[in-house]
FITOR-561144 format. One line per 3 residues: their letters; for each residue x, y, z of C-alpha. Coordinates in Angstrom, 2 decimals, decimal comma. Layout:
BEGIN
a) X/Y/Z ~ ... .
***
This chain:
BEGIN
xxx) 207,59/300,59/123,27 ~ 209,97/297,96/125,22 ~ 209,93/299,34/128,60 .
xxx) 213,71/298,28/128,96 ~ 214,87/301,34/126,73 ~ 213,75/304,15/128,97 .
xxx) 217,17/302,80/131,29 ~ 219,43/301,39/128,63 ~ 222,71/302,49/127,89 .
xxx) 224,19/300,60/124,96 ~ 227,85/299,04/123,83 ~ 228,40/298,54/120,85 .
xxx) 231,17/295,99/120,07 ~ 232,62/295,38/116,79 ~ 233,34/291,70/117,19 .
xxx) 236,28/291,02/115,03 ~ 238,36/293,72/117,21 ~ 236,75/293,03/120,73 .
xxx) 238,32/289,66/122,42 ~ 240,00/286,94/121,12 ~ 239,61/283,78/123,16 .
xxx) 241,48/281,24/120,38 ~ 244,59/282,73/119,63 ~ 243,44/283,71/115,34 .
xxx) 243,67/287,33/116,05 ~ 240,26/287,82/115,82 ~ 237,71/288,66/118,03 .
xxx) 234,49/286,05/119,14 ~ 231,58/285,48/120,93 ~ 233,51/283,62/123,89 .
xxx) 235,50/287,10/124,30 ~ 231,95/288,81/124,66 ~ 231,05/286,65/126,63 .
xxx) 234,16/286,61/129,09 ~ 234,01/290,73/128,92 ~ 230,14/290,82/130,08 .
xxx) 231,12/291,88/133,70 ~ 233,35/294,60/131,92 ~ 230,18/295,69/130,42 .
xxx) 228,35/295,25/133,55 ~ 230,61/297,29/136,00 ~ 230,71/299,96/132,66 .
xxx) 227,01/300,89/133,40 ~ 225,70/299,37/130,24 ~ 222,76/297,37/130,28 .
xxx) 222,69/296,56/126,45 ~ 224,92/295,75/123,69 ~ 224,66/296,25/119,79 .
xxx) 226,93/293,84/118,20 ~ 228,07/294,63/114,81 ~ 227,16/292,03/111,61 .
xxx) 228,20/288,92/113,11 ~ 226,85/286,65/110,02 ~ 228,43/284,07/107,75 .
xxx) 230,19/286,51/104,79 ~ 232,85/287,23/102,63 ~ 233,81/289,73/104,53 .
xxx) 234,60/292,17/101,67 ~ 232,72/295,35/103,74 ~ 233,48/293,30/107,54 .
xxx) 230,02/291,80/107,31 ~ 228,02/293,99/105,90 ~ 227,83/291,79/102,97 .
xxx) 225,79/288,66/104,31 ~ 225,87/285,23/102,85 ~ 223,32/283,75/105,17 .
xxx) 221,43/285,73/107,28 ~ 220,68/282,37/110,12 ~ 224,24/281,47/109,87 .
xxx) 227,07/283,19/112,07 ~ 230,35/283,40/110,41 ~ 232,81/281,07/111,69 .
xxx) 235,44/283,35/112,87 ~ 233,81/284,17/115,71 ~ 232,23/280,48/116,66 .
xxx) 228,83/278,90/116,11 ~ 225,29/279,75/116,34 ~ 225,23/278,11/119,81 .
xxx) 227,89/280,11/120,91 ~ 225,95/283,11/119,96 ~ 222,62/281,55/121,88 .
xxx) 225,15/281,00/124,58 ~ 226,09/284,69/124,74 ~ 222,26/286,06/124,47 .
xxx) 221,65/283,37/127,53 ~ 224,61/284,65/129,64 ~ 223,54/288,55/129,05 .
xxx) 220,27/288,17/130,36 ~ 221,33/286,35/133,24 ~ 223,45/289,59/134,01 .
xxx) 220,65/292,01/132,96 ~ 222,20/292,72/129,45 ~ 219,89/292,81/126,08 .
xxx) 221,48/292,39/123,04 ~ 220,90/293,95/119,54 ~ 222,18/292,24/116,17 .
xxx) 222,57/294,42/113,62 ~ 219,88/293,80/110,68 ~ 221,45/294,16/107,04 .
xxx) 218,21/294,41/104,98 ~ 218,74/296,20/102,04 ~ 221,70/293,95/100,07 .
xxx) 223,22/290,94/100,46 ~ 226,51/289,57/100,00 ~ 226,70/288,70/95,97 .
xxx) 227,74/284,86/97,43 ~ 224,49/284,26/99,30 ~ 222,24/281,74/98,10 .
xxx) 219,03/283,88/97,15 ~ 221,66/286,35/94,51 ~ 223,02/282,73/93,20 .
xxx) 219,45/281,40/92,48 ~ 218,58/284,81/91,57 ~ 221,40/284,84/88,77 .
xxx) 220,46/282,09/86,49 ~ 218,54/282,82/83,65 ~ 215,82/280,62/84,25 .
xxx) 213,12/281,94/86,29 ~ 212,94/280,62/90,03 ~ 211,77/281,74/93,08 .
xxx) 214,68/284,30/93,26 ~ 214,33/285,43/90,06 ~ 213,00/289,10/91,67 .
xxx) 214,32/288,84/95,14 ~ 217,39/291,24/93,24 ~ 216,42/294,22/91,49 .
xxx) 217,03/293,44/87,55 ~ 216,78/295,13/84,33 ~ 215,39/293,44/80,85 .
xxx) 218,50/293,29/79,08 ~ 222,41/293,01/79,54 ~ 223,04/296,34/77,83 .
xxx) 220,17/298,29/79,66 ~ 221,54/299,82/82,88 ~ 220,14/301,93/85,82 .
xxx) 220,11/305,04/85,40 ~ 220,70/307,18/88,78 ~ 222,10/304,05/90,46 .
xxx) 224,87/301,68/90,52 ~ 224,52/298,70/88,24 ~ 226,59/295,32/87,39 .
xxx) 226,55/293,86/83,96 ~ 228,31/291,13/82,52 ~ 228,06/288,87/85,59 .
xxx) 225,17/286,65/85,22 ~ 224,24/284,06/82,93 ~ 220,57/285,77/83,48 .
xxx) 220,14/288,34/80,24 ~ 219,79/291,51/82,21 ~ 221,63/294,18/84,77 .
xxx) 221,35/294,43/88,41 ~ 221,47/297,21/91,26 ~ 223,90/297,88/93,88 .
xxx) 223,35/298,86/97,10 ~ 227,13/300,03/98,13 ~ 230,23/297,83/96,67 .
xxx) 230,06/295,48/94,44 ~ 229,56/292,54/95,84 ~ 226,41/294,02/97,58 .
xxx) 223,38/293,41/95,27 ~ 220,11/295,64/96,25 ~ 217,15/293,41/97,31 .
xxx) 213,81/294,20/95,68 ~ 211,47/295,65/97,50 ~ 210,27/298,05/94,72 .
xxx) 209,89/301,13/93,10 ~ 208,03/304,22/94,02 ~ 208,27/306,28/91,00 .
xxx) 208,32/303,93/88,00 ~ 209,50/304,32/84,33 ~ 210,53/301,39/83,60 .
xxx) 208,93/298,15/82,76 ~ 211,30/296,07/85,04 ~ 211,00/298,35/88,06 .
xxx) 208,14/296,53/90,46 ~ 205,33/298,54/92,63 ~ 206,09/298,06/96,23 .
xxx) 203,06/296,21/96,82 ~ 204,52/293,40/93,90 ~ 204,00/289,78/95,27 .
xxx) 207,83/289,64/94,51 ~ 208,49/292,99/96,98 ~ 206,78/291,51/99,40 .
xxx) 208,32/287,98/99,41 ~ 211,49/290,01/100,53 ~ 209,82/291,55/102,92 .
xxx) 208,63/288,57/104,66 ~ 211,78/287,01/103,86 ~ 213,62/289,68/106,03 .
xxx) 210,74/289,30/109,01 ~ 211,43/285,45/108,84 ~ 215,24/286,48/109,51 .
xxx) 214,13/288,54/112,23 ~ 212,01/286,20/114,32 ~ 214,65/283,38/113,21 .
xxx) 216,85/285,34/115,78 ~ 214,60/286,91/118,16 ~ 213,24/283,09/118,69 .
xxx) 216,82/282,18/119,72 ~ 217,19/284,97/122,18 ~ 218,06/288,33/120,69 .
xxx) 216,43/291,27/121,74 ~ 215,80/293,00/118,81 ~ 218,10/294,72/115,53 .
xxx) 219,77/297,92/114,87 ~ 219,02/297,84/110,98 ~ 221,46/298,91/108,65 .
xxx) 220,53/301,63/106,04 ~ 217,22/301,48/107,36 ~ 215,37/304,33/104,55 .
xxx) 217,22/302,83/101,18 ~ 214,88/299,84/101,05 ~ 211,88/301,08/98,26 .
xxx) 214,17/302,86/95,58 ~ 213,35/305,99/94,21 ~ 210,84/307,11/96,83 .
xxx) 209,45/310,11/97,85 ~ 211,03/312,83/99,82 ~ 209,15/311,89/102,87 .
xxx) 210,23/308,07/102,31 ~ 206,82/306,95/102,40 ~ 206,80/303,75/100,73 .
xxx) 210,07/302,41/103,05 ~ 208,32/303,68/106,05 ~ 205,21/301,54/105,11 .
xxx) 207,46/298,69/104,95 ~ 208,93/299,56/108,58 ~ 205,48/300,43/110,13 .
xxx) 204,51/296,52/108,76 ~ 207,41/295,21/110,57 ~ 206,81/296,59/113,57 .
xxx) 202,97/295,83/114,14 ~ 204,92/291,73/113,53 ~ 207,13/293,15/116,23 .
xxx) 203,97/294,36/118,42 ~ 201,85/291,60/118,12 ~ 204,80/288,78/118,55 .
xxx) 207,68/290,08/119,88 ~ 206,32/293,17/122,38 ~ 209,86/293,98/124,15 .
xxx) 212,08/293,31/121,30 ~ 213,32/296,85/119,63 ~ 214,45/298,07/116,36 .
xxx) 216,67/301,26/116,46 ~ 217,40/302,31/112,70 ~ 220,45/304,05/110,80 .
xxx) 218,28/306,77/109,32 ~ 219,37/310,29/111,43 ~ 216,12/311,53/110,67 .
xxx) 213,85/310,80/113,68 ~ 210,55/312,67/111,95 ~ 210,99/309,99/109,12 .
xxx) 212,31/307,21/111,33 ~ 210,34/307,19/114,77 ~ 206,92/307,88/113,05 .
xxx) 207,55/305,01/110,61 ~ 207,85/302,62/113,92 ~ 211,20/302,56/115,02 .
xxx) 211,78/302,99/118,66 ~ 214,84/304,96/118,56 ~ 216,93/306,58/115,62 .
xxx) 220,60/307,23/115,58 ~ 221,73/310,95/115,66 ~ 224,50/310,58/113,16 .
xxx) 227,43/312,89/112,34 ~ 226,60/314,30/109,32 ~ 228,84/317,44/108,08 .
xxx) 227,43/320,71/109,22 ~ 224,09/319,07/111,36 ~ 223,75/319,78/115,48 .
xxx) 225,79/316,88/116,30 ~ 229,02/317,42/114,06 ~ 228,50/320,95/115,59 .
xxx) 229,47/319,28/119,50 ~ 232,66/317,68/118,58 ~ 233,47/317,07/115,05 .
xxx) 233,10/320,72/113,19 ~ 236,96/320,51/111,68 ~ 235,93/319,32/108,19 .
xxx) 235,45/323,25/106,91 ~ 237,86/326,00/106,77 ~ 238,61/328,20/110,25 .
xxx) 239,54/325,48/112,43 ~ 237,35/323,54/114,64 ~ 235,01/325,12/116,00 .
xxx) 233,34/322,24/117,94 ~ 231,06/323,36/120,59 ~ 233,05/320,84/123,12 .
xxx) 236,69/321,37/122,30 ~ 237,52/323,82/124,86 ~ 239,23/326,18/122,85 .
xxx) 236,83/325,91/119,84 ~ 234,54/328,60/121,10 ~ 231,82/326,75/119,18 .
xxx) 228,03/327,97/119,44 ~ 225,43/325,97/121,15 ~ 222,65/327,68/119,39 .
xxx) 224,06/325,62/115,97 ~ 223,53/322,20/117,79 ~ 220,08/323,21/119,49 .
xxx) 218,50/325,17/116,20 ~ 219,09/321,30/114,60 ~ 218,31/319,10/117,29 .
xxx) 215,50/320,89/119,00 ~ 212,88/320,90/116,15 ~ 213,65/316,98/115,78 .
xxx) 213,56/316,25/119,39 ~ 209,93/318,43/119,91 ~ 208,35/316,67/116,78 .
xxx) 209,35/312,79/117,73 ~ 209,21/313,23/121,81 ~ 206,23/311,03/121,91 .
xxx) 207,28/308,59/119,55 ~ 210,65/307,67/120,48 ~ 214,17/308,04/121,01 .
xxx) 216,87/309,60/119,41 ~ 220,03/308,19/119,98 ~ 223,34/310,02/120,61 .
xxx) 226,63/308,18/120,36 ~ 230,56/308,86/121,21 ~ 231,11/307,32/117,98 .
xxx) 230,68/303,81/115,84 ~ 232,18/301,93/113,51 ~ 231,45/304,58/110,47 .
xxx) 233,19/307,67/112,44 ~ 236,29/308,71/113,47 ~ 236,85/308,28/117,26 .
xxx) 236,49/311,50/119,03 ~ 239,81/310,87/120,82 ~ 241,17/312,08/117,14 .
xxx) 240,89/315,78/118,07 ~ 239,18/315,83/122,27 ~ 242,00/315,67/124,83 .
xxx) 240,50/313,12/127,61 ~ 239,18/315,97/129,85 ~ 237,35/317,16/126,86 .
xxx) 235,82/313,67/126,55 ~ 234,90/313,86/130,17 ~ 232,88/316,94/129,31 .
xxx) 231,44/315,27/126,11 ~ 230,22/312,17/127,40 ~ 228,43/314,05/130,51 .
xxx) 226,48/315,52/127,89 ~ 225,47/312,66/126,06 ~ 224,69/310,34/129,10 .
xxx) 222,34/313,49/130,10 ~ 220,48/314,42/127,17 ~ 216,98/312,86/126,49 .
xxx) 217,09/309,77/124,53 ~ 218,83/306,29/124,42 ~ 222,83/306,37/124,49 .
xxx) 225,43/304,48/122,99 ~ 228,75/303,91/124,06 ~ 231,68/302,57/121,42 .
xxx) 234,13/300,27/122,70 ~ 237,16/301,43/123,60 ~ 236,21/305,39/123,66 .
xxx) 235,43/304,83/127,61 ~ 239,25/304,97/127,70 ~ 240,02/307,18/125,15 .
xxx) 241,43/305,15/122,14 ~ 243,04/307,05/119,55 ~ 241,95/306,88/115,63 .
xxx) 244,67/305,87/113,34 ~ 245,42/306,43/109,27 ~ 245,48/302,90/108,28 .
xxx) 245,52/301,01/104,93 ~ 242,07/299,37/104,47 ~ 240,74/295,89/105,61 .
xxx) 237,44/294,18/104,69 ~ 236,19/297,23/102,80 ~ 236,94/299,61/105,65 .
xxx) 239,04/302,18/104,00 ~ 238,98/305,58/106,16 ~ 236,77/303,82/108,72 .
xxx) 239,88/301,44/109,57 ~ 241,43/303,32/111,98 ~ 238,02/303,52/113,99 .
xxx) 237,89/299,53/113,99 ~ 241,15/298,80/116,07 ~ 241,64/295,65/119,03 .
xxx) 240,21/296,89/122,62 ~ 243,21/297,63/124,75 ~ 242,77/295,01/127,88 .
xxx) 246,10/295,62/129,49 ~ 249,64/296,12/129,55 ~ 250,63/292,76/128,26 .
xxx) 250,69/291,00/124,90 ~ 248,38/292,39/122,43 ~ 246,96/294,97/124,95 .
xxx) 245,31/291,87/125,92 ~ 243,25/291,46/123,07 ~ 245,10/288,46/121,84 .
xxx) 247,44/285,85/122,27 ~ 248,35/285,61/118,12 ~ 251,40/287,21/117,16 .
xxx) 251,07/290,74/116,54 ~ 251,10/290,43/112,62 ~ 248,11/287,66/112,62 .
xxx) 245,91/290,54/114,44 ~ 243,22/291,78/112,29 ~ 244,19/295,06/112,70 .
xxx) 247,45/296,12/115,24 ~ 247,05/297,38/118,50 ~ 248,22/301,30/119,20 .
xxx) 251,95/300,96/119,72 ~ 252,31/304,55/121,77 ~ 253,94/304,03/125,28 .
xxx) 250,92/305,80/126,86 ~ 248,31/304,22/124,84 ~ 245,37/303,85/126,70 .
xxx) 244,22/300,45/128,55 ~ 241,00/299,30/130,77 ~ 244,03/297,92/133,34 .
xxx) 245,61/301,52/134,18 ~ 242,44/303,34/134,44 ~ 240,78/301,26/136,49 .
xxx) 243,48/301,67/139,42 ~ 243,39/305,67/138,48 ~ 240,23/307,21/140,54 .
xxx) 240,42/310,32/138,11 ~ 240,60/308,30/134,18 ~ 238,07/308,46/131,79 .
xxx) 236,71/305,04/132,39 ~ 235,98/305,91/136,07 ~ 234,06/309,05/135,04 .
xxx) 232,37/307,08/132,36 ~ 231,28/304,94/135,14 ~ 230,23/307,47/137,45 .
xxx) 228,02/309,07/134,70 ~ 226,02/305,78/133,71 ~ 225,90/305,46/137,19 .
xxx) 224,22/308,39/137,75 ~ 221,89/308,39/135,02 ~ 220,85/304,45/136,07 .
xxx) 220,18/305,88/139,54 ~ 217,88/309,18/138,43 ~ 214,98/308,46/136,43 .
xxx) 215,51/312,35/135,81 ~ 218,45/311,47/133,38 ~ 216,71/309,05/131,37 .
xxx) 215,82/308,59/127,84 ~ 211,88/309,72/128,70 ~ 212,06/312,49/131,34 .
xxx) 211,17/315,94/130,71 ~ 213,92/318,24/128,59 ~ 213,90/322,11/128,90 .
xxx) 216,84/324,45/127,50 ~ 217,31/326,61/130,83 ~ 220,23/328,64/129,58 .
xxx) 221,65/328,85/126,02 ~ 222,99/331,52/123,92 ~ 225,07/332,14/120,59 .
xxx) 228,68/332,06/121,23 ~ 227,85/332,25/125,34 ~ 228,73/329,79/128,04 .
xxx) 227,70/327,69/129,50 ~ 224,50/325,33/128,44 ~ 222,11/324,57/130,98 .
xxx) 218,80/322,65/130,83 ~ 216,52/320,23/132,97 ~ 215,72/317,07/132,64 .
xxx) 212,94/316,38/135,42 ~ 213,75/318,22/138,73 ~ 217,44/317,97/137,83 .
xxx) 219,64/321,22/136,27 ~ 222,52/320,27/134,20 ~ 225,41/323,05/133,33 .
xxx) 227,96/322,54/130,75 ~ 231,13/324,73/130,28 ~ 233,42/323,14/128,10 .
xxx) 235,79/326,32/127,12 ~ 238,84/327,29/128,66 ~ 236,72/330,46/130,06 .
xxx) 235,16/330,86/133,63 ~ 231,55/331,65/133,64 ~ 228,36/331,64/135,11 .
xxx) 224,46/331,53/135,46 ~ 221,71/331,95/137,45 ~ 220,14/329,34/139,53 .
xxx) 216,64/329,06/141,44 ~ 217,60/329,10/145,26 ~ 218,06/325,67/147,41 .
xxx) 219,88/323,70/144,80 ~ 222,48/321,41/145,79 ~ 225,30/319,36/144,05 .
xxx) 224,29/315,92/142,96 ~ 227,36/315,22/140,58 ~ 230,63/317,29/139,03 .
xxx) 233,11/317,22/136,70 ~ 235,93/319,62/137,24 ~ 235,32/322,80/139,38 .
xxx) 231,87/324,48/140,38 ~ 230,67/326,46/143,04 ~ 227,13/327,63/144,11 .
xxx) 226,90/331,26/145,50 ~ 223,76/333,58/145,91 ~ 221,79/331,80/143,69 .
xxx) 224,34/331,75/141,14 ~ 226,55/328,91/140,05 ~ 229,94/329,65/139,09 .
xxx) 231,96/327,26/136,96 ~ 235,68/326,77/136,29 ~ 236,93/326,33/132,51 .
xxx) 235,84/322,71/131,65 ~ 233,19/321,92/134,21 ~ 230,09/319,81/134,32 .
xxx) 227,61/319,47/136,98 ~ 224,21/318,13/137,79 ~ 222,40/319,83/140,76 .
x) 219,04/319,04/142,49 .
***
C-alpha cells in the first residue's frame, strides 16, 4: 500500500475545461501547471487528471488512439513530464486515468486488427467467425471491416472491446482468459502503465475497471485475476505507485488489488441516499438537504457492511462529484455543501474533490459535446475570476469548449477567496484539518457513536476525535463523554452537561 494515500486528498481536473494558457478555448497542461499553488493552498495533495491521450475525442478521451501519446490540445508529452516534475516539487502526486477495456476504433492495434489477414492484432479485439454472426448479449459492429467477422463494443461505437477473454464460453471464437492472445493485451496494457509511471506518474485511476473478462462470474473472478496480476507488477516495480478503480464495489475491487475503490452514485445505494435521492417519486429525500429529512440508517445499512469487509484492504473513496455526475450544487444550497463536504473529508477512506465544486458551480442542461450528453453540464470551464471567460480563457466566448455560467452571481475562486465565510474557505479549513489529525485520515479507526432512522444528528469517531452532523433545519442533540472540547465547527454548537447541542445545519469535530 503507497504510504502517501493514508494523507491524500485528491483533485480531479478535467483538462479540456480547467485552464487555458493559448487562447484555443481549451484547457492544457501549462494551465495545470500554472493552477498547482491553487491546488496547493486547496489542501490537496494529489490530482486525478481525466484521459489526457491522443483521440478522436468522440466520448472526450475516453476513446484512445495511442495510449503513449498525449493529445495535442493540451501540449506534448514533455509538457505532461513537465507537469508530473513540477507536482512533486510541490508535494502533489498525480493519477492518469487508465482506459483499459476499449480503444478508440482509430488506434493502431483496431486498424491492424481489422484486416482480414491475420497479424499480431488479429485477437487484440474481440471478433466473431463470420460477418453475419453477431454477439448475442452485447453490442456488436458489422459491416466495417474488410476482416470476415463481427466485433464487440465496449460503450459507443467507436469504442471496440479489447480481448482479454471469456469466462463462460459457447462459442468457438470466444477465447479462455488464460489465451496467449488475452494475455498479450494484458501485458500490452502493463507496458502502457510502466510507459507512464517511468516518466513520472504516480499511478492510474482505471476506467471501467470489472468489464475487462466478458461474461464472468458474479464475483468477477476472472477480471480480478487480471487486476491481482497487475498489481504484484505494481508491487515488485513500482511499490508507491497506486491504482484506484471505477468498480463501486470495494469487496470485489480492494480484494482483487486495488488500493482504493470509488463509492459511486448509483440510484438507491448509501451514497445517492446523502445527497442525490431525487430520482424517485416523494421528493428528495437526501440525508444532507436540510429539509429532506432523509434517514442515515439508509446510507450506513449500505456502506457499513462494505466498509467492515474491505477495512484492511483498502480504501473506499467518497467524492463531491466527477465527470459522470451531476454537480451537487444542482439541488444543495452552499451551506448545505458546507455540511456535505465536512462529511466526506471526515469519513474513513481516500477523498476526492471535483474542480470547481469547492466553490459551488452550478450543473447546466446543455446540448452534448464529445459524447457527453447529460454529463455536459457537469464538464463546464473553472470560474477563475470576474474577468473574461471567468478567467478560464482568453478565446472568444463562442471558441470555448463549453461556455462559462453567465448568472451575475455565478460563483468564482476570486470572490471567495476575499470572503472569510465562502465555500472555498471552509473547503480549506476542512482539508486543513484532516491534513493536521491523523484521526481524520483515510486509515484511523471508524465507530458509528450515534445514528438512528429518521433521527438527528450522526455522530461517530474516527480515533480520539467525535464528529456530529446535523444537516436539517431542526435543533437537536446528543450525548457526549465529559471533557470534550471544540476542535472545529460549522455553523452553531454548544457543549453543556455532557451534552452537545447543535443548531439546524451544524457540523463539529470535538476532542
Amino acid at each position: 500500500m503507497p504510504g502517501w494515500l493514508k494523507d491524500a486528498i485528491f483533485y480531479e481536473i478535467y483538462p479540456q475545461s480547467f485552464k487555458d494558457t493559448n487562447g484555443d478555448g481549451i484547457g492544457d497542461f501549462n494551465g495545470i501547471i500554472e493552477k498547482l499553488d491553487y491546488v496547493k493552498e486547496l489542501g490537496c495533495n494529489a490530482l486525478w487528471i481525466n484521459p489526457c491521450y491522443d483521440s478522436p475525442f468522440k466520448d472526450a478521451g475516453y476513446d484512445v488512439r495511442d495510449y503513449k501519446k498525449v493529445a495535442e490540445r493540451y501540449g506534448s508529452n514533455e509538457d505532461l513530464y513537465n507537469l508530473f516534475k513540477i507536482a512533486h516539487e510541490k508535494g502533489i502526486h498525480v493519477l492518469l486515468d487508465l482506459v483499459p477495456g476499449h480503444t478508440s476504433e482509430e488506434h493502431e492495434w483496431f486498424l491492424e486488427s481489422k484486416k482480414a489477414e491475420r497479424n499480431e492484432f488479429s485477437d487484440r479485439y474481440i471478433w466473431t467467425n463470420g460477418w453475419i454472426e453477431g454477439i448475442a448479449g452485447h453490442p456488436y459492429i458489422g459491416g466495417e471491416a474488410d476482416r470476415n467477422g463481427c466485433y464487440m463494443l465496449n460503450f459507443f461505437k467507436c469504442q471496440p472491446a479489447l480481448n482479454y477473454g471469456f469466462l463462460k464460453r459457447t462459442e468457438e471464437w470466444q477465447k479462455a482468459p488464460d489465451d496467449p492472445a488475452c494475455i498479450a493485451t494484458r501485458e500490452a496494457m502493463k507496458d502502457v502503465m510502466r510507459f507512464w509511471l517511468d516518466k513520472g506518474c504516480d499511478g492510474f485511476r482505471v476506467d471501467m475497471a470489472d468489464s475487462l473478462v466478458k461474461d464472468d462470474d458474479e464475483n468477477k473472478s476472472a477480471t480480478g485475476a487480471i487486476w491481482k496480476n497487475i498489481r504484484e507488477m505494481l508491487d515488485n516495480e513500482y511499490p508507491e505507485a497506486a491504482i484506484i478503480s471505477e468498480w463501486s464495489n470495494p469487496k470485489q475491487a480492494l480484494k482483487y488489488g486495488f488500493h482504493a475503490d470509488f463509492y459511486l452514485d448509483h440510484r438507491g445505494n448509501g451514497y445517492n441516499t446523502l445527497l442525490r435521492d431525487y430520482e424517485t417519486d416523494g421528493g428528495d429525500k437526501s440525508f444532507l438537504k436540510k429539509d429532506g429529512h432523509g434517514d442515515i440508517m439508509r446510507f450506513l445499512n449500505d456502506y457499513l457492511p462494505k466498509y467492515d469487509a474491505t477495512r484492511k484492504d483498502g480504501y473506499i473513496s467518497f467524492i463531491t462529484c466527477n465527470h459522470d455526475t451531476p454537480r451537487p450544487r444542482r439541488t444543495l444550497s452552499i451551506d448545505e455543501l458546507k455540511i456535505a463536504y465536512a462529511m466526506f473529508l471526515t469519513l474513513p477512506g481516500v477523498p476526492f474533490i471535483y474542480y470547481g465544486d469547492e466553490i459551488g458551480m452550478r450543473y447546466f442542461e446543455l446540448p452534448t459535446k464529445e459524447g457527453g450528453y447529460t454529463r455536459t453540464g457537469t464538464r463546464t470551464p473553472m470560474q477563475w475570476s470576474e474577468g473574461k471567460n471567468k478567467g478560464f480563457s482568453t478565446a472568444p466566448s463562442d471558441k470555448l469548449y463549453l461556455p462559462v455560467d453567465p448568472s451575475d452571481d455565478a460563483p468564482t475562486v476570486e470572490s471567495q477567496e476575499k470572503d472569510p465565510s465562502s465555500l472555498l474557505n471552509t473547503v480549506k479549513a476542512l482539508t486543513k484539518l484532516r491534513h493536521e489529525y491523523k484521526d481524520l485520515q483515510a486509515d484511523s479507526e471508524f465507530e458509528i457513536i450515534y445514528a438512528e432512522a429518521d433521527e438527528f444528528p450522526f455522530v461517530y469517531k474516527r480515533g480520539d476525535l467525535i464528529v456530529a452532523i446535523n444537516p436539517s433545519d431542526k435543533k437537536t442533540s446528543a450525548t457526549l463523554p465529559k471533557n470534550t472540547t471544540k476542535v472545529f465547527e460549522i455553523g452553531e454548537t454548544e457543549i453543556k452537561d455532557a451534552s452537545l447541542h447543535m443548531q439546524p445545519q451544524s457540523f463539529v469535530v470535538l476532542k
